[in-house]
Backbone as CSV, one residue per row, in Angstrom:
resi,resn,N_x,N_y,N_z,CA_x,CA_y,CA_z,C_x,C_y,C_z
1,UNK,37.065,-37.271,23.531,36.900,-37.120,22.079,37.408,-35.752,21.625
2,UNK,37.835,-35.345,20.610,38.542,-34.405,19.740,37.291,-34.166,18.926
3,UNK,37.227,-32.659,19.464,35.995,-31.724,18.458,36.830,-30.851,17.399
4,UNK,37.014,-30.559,16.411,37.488,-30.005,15.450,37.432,-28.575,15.606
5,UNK,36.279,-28.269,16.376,36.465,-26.682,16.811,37.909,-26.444,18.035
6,UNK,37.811,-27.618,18.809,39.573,-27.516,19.593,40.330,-27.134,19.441
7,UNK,40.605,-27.216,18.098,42.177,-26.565,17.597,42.001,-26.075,16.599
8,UNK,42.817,-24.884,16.058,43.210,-24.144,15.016,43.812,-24.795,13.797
9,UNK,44.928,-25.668,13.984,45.749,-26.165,13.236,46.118,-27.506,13.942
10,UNK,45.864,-28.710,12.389,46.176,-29.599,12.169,47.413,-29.988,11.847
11,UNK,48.560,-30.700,12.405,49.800,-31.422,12.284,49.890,-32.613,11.631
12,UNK,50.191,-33.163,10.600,49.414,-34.625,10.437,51.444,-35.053,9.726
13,UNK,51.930,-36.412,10.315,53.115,-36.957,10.241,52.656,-37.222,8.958
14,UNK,53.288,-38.357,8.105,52.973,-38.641,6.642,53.090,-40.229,6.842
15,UNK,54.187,-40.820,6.464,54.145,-42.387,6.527,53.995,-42.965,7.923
16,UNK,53.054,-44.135,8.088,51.799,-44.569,9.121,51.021,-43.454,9.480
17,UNK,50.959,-42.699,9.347,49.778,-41.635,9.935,48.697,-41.329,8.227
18,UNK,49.176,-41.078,7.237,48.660,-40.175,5.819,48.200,-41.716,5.144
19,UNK,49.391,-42.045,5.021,49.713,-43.561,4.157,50.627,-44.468,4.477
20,UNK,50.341,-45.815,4.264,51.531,-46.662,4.444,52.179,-46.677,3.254
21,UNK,53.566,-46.573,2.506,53.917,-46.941,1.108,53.186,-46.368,0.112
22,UNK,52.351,-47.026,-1.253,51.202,-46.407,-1.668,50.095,-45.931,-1.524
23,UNK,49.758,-46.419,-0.278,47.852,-46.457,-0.062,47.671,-45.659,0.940
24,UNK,46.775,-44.804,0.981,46.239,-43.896,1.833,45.486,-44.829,2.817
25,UNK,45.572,-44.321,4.386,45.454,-44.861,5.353,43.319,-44.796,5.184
26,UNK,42.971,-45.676,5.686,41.621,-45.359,6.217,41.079,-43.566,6.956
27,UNK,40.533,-43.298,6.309,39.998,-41.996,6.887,40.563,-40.574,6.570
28,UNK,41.598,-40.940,5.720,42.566,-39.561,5.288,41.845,-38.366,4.610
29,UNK,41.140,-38.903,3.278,40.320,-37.597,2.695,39.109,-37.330,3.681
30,UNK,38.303,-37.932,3.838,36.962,-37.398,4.731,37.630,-36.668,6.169
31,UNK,38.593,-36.526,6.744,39.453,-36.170,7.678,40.317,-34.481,7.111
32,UNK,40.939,-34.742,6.445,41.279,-33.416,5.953,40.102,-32.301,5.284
33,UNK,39.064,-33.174,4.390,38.477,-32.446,3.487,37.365,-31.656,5.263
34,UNK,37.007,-32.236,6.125,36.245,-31.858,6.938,37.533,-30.584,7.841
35,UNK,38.753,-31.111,7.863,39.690,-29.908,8.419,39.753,-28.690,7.560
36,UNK,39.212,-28.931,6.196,39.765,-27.672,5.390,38.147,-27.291,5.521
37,UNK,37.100,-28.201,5.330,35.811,-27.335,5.276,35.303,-26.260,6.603
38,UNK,36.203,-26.551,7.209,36.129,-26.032,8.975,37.017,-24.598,8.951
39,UNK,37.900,-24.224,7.556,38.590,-23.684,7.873,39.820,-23.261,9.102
40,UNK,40.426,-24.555,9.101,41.034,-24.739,9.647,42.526,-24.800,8.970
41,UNK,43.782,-24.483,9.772,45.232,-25.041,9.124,45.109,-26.327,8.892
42,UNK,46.274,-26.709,8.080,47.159,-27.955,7.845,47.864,-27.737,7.883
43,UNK,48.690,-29.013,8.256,50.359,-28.983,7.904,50.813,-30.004,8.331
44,UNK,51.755,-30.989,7.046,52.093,-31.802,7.132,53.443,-32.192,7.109
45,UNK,53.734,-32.660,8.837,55.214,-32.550,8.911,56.079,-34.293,8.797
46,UNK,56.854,-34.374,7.953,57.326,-35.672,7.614,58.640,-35.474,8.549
47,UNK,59.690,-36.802,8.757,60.958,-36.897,8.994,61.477,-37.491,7.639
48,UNK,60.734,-38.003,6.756,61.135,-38.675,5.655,62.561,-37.961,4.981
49,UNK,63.304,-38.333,4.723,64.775,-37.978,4.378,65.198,-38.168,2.645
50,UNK,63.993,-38.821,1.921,64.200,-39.365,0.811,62.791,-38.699,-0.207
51,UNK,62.223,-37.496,0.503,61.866,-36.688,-0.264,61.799,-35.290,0.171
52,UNK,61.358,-34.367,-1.057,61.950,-32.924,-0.800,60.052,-32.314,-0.899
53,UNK,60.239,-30.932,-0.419,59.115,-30.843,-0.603,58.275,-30.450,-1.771
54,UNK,58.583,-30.230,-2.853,57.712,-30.701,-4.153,57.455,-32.118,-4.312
55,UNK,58.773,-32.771,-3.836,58.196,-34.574,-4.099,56.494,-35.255,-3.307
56,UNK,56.982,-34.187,-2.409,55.980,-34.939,-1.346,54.746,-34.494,-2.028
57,UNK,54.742,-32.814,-2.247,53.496,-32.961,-2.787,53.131,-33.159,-3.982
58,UNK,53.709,-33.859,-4.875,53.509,-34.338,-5.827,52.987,-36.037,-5.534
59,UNK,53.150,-36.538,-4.419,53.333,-37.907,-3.935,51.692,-37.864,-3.347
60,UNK,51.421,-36.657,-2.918,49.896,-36.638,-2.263,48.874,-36.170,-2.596
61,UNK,49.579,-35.246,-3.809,48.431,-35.280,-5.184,48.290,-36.886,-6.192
62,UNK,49.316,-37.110,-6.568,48.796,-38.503,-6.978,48.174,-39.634,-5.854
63,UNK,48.490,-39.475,-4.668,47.284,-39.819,-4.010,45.693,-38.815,-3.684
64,UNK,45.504,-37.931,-4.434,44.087,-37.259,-4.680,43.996,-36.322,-3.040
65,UNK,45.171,-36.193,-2.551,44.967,-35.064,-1.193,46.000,-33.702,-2.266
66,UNK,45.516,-32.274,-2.316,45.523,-31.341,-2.941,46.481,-30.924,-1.972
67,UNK,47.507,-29.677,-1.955,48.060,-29.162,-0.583,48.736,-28.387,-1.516
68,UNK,49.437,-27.408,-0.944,50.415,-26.561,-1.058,51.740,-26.288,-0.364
69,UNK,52.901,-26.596,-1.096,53.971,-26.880,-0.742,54.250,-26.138,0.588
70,UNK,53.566,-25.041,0.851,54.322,-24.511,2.162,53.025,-25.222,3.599
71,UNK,52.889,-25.934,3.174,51.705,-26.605,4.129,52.669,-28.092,4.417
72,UNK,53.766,-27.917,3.925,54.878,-28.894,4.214,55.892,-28.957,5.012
73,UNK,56.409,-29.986,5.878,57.552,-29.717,6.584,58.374,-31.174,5.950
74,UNK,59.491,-31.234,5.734,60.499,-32.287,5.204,61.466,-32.614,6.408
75,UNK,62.344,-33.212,6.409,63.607,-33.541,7.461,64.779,-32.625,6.295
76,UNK,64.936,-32.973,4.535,65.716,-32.585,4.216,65.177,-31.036,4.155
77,UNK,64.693,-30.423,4.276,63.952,-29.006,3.969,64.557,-28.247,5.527
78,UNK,64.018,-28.946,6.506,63.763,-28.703,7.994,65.529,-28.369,7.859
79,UNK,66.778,-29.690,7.237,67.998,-29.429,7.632,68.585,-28.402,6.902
80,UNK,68.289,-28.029,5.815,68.655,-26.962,4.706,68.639,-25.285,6.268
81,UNK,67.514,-25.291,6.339,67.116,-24.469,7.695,68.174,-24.421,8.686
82,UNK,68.340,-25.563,9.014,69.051,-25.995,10.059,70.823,-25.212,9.940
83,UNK,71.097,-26.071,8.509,72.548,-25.142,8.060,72.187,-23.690,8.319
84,UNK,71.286,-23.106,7.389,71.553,-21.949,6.829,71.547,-21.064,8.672
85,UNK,70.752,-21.585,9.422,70.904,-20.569,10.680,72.352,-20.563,11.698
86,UNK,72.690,-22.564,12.138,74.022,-22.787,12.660,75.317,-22.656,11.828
87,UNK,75.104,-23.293,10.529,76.534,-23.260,10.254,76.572,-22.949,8.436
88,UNK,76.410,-21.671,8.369,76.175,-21.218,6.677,77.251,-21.411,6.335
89,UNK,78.538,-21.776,6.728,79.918,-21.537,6.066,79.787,-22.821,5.916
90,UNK,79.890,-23.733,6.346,79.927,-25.068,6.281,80.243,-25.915,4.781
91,UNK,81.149,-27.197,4.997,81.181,-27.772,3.601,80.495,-29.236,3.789
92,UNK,79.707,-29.355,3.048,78.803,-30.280,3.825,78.949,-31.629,3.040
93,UNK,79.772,-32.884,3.300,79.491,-34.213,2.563,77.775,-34.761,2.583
94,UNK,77.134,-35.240,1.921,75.729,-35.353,2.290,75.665,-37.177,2.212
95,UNK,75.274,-37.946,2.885,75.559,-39.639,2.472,73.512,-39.165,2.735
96,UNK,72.957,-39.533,1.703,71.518,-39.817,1.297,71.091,-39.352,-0.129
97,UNK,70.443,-39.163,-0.119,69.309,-39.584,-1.565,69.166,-38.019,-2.162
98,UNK,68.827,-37.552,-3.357,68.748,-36.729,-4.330,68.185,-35.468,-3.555
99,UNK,67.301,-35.890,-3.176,66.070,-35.181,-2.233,66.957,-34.094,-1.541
100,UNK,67.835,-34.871,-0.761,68.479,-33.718,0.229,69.279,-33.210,-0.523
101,UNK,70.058,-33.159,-1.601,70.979,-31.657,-2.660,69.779,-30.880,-3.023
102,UNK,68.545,-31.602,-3.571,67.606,-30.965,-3.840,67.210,-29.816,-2.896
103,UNK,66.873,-29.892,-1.916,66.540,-28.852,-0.991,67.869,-27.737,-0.653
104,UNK,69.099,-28.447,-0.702,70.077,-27.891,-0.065,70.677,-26.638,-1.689
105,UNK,70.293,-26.984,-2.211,70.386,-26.292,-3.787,69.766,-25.206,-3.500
106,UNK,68.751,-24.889,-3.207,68.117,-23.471,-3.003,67.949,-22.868,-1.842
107,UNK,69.327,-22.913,-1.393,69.976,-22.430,-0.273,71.533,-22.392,-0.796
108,UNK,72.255,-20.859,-0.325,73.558,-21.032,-0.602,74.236,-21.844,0.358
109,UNK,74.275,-22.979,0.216,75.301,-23.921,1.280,76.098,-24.631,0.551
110,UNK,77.042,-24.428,0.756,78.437,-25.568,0.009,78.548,-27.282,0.420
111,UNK,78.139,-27.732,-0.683,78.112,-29.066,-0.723,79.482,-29.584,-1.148
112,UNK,79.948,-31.144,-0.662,81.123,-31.526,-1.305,81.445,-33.115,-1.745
113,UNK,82.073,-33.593,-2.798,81.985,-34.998,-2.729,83.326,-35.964,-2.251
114,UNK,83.818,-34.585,-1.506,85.154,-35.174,-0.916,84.896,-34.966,0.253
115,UNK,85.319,-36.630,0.653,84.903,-36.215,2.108,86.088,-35.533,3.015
116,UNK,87.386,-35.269,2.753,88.192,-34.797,3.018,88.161,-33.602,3.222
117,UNK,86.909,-32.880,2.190,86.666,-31.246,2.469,86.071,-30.954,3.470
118,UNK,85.152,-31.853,3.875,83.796,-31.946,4.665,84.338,-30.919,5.684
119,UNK,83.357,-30.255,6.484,83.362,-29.954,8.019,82.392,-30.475,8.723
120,UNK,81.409,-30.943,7.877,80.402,-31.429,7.818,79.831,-32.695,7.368
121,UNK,78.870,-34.084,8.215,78.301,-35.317,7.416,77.322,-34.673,8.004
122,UNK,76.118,-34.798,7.082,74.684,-35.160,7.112,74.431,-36.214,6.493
123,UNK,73.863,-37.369,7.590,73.180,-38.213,6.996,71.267,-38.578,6.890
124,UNK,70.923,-38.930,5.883,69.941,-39.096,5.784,69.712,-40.682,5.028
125,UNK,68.843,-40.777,5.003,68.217,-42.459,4.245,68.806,-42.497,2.898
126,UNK,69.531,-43.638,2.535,69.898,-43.832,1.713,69.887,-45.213,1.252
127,UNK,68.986,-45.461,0.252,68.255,-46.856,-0.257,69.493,-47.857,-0.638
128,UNK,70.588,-47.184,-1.636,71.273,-47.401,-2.058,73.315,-47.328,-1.266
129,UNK,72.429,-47.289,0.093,73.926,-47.021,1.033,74.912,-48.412,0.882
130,UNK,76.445,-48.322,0.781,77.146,-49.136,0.651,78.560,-49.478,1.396
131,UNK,78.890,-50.297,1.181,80.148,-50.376,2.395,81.246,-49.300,2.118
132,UNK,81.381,-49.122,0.726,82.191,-47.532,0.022,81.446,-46.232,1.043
133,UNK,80.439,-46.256,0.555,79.778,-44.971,1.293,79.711,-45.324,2.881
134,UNK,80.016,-46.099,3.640,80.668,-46.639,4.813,81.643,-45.461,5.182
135,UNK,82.919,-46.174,4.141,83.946,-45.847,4.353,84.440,-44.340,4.138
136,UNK,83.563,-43.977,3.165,83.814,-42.487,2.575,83.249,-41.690,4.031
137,UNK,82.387,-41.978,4.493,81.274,-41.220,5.499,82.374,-41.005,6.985
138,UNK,82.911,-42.704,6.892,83.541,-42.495,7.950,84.967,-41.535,8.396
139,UNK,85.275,-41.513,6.860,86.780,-40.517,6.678,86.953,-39.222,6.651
140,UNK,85.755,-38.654,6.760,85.512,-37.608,6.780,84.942,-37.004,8.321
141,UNK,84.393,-37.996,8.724,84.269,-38.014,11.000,85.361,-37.630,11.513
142,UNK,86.805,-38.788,10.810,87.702,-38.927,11.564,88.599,-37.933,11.134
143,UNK,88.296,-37.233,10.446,89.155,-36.199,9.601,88.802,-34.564,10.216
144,UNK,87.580,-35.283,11.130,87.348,-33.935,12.368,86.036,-33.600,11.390
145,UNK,84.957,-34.216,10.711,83.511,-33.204,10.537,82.693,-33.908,11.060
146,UNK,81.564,-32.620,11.507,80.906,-32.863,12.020,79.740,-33.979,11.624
147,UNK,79.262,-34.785,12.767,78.340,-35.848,12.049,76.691,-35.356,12.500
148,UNK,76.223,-35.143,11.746,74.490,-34.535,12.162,73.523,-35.716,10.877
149,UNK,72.682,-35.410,11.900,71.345,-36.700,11.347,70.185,-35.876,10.877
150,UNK,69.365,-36.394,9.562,68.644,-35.999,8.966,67.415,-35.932,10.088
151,UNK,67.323,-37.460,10.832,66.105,-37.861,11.424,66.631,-38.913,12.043
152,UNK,65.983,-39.181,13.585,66.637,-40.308,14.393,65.491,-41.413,14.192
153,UNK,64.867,-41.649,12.587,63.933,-43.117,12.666,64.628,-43.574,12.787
154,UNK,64.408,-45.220,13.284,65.332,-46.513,13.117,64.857,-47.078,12.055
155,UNK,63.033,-47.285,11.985,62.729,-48.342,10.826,61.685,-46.924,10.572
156,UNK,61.088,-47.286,9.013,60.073,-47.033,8.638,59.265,-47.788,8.184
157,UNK,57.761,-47.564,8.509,56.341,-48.549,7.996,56.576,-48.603,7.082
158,UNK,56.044,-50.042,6.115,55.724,-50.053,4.482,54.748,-50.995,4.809
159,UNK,54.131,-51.607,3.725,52.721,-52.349,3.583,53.809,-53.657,4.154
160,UNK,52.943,-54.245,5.531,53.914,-55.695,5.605,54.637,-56.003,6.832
161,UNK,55.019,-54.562,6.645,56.371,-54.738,8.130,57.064,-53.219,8.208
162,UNK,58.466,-53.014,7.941,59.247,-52.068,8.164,60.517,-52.162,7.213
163,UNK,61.132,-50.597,7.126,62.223,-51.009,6.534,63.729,-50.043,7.159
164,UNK,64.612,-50.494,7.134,65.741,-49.932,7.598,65.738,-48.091,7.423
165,UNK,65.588,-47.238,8.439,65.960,-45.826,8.106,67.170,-45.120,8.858
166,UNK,66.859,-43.665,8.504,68.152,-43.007,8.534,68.950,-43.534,9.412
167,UNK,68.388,-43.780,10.671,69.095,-43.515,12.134,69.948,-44.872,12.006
168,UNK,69.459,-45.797,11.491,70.686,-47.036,10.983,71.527,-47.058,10.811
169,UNK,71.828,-46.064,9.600,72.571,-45.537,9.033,73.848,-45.266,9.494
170,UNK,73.480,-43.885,10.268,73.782,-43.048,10.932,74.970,-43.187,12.445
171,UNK,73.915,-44.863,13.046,74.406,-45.601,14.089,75.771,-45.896,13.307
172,UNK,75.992,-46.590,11.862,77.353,-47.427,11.612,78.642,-46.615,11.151
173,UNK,78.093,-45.419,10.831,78.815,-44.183,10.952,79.170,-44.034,11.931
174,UNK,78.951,-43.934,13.120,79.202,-43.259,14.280,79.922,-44.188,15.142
175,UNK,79.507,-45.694,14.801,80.620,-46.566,15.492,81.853,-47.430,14.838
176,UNK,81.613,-46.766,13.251,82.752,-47.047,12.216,83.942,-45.457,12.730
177,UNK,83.335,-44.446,12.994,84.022,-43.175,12.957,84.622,-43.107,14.216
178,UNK,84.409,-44.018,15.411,84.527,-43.996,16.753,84.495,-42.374,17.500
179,UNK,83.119,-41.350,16.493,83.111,-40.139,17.211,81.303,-40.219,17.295
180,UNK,80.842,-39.580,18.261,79.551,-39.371,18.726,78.627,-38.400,17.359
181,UNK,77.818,-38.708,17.148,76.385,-37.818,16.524,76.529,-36.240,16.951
182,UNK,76.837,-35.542,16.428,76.555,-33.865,17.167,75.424,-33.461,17.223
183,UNK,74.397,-33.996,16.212,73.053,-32.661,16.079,71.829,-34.352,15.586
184,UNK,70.748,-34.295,15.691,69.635,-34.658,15.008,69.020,-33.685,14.811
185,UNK,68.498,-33.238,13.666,67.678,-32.341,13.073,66.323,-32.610,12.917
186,UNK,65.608,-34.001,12.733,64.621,-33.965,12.280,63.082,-33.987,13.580
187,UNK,62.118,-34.506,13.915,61.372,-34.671,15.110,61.649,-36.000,15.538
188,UNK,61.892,-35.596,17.065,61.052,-34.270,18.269,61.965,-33.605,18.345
189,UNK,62.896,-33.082,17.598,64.022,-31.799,17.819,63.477,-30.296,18.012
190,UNK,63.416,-29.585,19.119,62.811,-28.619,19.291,63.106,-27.394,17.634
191,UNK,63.704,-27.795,17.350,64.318,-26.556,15.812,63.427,-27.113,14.838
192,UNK,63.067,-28.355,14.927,61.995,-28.983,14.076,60.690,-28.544,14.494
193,UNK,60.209,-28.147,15.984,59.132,-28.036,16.494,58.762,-26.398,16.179
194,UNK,60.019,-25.693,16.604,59.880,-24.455,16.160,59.481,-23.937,15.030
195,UNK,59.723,-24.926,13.913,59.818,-24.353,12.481,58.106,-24.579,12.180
196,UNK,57.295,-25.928,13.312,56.097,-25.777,12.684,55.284,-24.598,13.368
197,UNK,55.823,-23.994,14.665,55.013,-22.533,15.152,55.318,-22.201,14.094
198,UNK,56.300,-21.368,13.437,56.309,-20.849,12.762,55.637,-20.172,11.404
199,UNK,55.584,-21.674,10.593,54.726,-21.860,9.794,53.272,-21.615,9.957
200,UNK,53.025,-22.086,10.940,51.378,-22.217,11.197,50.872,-20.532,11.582
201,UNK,52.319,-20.085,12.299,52.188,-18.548,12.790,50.775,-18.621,13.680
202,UNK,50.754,-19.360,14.897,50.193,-19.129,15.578,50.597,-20.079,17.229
203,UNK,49.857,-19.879,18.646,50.461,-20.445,19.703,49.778,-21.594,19.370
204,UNK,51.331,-22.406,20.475,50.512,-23.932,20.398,49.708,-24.355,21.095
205,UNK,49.040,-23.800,22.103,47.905,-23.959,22.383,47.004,-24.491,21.367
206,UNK,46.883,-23.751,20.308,45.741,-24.222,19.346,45.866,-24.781,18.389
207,UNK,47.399,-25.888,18.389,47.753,-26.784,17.612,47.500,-28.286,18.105
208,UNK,47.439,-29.471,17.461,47.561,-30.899,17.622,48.306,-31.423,16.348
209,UNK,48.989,-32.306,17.099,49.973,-32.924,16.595,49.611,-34.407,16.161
210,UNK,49.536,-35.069,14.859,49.220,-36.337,15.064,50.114,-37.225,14.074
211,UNK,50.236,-38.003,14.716,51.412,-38.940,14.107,50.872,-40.730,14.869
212,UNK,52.204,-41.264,14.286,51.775,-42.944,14.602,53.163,-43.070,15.187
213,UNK,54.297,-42.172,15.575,55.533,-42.779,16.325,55.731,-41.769,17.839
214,UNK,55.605,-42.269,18.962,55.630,-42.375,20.213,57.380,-41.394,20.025
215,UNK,58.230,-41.790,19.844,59.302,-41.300,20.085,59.697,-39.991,18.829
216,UNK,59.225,-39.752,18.185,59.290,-38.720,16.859,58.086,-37.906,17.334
217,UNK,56.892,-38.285,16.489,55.583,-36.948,17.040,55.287,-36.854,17.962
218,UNK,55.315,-37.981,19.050,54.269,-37.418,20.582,55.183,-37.137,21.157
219,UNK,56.914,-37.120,21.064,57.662,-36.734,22.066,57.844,-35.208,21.719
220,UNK,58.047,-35.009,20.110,57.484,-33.851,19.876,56.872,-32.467,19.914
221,UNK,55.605,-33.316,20.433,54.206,-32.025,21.246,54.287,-31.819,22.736
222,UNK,55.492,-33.649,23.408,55.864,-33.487,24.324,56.766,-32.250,25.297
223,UNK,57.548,-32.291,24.501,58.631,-31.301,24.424,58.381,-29.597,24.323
224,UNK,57.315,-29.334,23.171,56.692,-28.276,22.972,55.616,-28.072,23.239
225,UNK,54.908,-28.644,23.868,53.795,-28.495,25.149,52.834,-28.036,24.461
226,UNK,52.814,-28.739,23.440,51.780,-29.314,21.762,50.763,-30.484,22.477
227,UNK,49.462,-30.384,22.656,48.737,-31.554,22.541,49.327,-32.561,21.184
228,UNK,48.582,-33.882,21.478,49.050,-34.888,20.799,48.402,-35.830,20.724
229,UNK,47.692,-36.711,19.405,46.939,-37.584,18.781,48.092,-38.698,18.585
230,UNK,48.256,-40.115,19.062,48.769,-41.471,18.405,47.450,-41.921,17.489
231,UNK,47.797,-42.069,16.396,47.363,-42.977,15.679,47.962,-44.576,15.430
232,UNK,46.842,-45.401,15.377,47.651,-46.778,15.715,47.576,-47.572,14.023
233,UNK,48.322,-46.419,13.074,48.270,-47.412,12.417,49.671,-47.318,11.442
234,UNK,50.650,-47.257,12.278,51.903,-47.019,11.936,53.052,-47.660,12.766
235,UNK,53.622,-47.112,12.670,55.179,-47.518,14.165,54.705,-48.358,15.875
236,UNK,54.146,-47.118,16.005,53.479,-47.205,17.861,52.851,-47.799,18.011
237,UNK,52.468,-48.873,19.326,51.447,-49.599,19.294,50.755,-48.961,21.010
238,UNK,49.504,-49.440,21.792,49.119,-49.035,23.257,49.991,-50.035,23.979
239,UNK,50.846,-50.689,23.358,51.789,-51.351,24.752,53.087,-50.356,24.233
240,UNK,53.615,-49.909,23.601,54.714,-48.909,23.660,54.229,-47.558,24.207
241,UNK,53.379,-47.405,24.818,52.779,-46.327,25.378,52.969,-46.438,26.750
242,UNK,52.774,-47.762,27.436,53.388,-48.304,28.692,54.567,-48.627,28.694
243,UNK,55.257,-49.183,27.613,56.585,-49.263,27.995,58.014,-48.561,27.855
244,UNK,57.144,-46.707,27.309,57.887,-45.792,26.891,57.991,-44.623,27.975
245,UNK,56.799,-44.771,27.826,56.051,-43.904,28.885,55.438,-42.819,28.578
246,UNK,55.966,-42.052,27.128,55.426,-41.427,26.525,53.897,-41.690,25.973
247,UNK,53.183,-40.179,26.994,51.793,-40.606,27.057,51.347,-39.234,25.936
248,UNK,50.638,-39.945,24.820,49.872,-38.944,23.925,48.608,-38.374,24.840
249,UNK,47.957,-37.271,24.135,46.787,-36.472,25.026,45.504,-37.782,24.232
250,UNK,45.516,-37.956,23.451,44.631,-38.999,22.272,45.215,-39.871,21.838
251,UNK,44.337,-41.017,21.825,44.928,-42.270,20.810,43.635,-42.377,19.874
252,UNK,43.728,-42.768,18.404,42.818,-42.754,17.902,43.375,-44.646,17.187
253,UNK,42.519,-45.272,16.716,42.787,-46.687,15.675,43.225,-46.085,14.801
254,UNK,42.518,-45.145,14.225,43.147,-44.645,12.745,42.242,-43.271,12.467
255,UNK,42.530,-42.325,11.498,42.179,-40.873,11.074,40.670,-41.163,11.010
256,UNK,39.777,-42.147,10.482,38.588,-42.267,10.221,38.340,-41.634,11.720
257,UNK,38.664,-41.950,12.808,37.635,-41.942,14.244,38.212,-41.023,14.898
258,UNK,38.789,-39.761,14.207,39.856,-39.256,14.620,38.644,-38.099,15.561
259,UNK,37.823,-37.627,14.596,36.642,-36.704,15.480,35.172,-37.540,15.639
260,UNK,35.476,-38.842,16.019,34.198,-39.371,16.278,34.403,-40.126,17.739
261,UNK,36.060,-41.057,18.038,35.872,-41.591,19.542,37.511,-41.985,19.600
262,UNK,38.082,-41.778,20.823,39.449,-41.558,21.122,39.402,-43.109,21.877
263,UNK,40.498,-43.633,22.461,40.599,-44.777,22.841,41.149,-44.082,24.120
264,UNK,40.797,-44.898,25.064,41.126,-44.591,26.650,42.892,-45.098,26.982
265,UNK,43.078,-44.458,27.418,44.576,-45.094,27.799,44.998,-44.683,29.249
């Protein structure tokens, strides 16, 4: 079982772990409000590619959880980072959603809508992706830029089932462009892992990580030698735990039982 005095700072993923779609998961406020009454960190790290970080917290105040934007980690936020340290010169084509100019705007990085300028594709989720934006994405690979990924999801949870994400994407790019992926940016990318020491400004020893995807958060804490909570009410299930191999330190059903009883695995 997970005592709340254990750790310093809370990690909490966002879609299947916070909420599915609209609805807050079972156990979310009585779970945080007891992490903040403990005086304890937060911090909530998404791969989501299709919001920025005011969206988000604007997305989790209208779901009635309070936070402060730097208690946030994004995929498009995390890649803004990502440029500004590897490649600040860079001309960057972007194939995804508002979200990512948004972040990339308050950062000097040169954006472009030719893909001919590119040195650079970042892709991220794009609701509205098309066989044009196919073709544009791909002409700019073969034209020698680089191809980097917002986030390697394949699907994301919604109420129901799942829906097509970045890494989809990303795949038809890469075998329309007949050139390989250079970079993933988003988690378990150690530059992603780094950025939450950072934030939290403290060792990970006295962090936990909790999420609902086996190959994104627990490979994650894996990697950065982060304890690690599965929650089962997202992506991961206890048979992808055997057939991944990726073993979390905790499995919980869901945030409600998160400090009351862990599931054996």
């Amino acid at each position: 079982m997970i005592r709340i005095e254990d750790f310093d700072a809370y990690c909490f993923d966002l879609d299947g772990t916070i909420y599915v779609g609209n609805e807050l998961l079972p156990g979310v406020k009585e779970t945080l409000n007891k992490i903040r009454n403990e005086q304890k960190k937060l911090l909530f790290i998404t791969n989501s590619p299709t919001q920025s970080r005011k969206e988000c917290k604007q997305r989790l105040h209208e779901l009635g959880i309070c936070t402060d934007i730097e208690e946030i980690l994004t995929a498009p936020y995390v890649s803004a980072l990502y440029f500004m340290k590897y490649a600040s010169n860079a001309t960057i084509y972007i194939v995804g959603e508002k979200s990512v100019e948004e972040e990339f705007k308050n950062y000097q990085l040169k954006l472009t809508k030719n893909p001919l300028h590119a040195s650079h594709v970042l892709v991220g989720l794009d609701r509205e992706f098309t066989y044009d934006k196919l073709n544009l994405a791909m002409k700019a690979v073969r034209n020698g830029a680089k191809l980097i990924v917002t986030n390697p999801d394949q699907v994301c949870p919604i109420p129901g089932g799942f829906v097509a994400d970045t890494f989809s994407i990303a795949r038809a790019i890469e075998v329309a462009s007949d050139q390989p992926i250079s970079d993933i940016i988003g988690k378990p990318s150690l530059f992603y892992g780094e950025h939450i020491l950072e934030k939290l400004n403290m060792s990970k020893e006295n962090c936990l990580i909790i999420g609902d995807r086996l190959e994104t958060d627990i490979l994650l804490g894996k990697s950065m030698n982060i304890q690690t909570c599965l929650v089962l009410t997202g992506a991961s299930t206890l048979k992808d735990i055997e057939d991944t191999g990726i073993n979390p330190d905790y499995v919980v059903t869901n945030l409600l039982s998160l400090f009351k009883e862990t599931l054996q695995i």
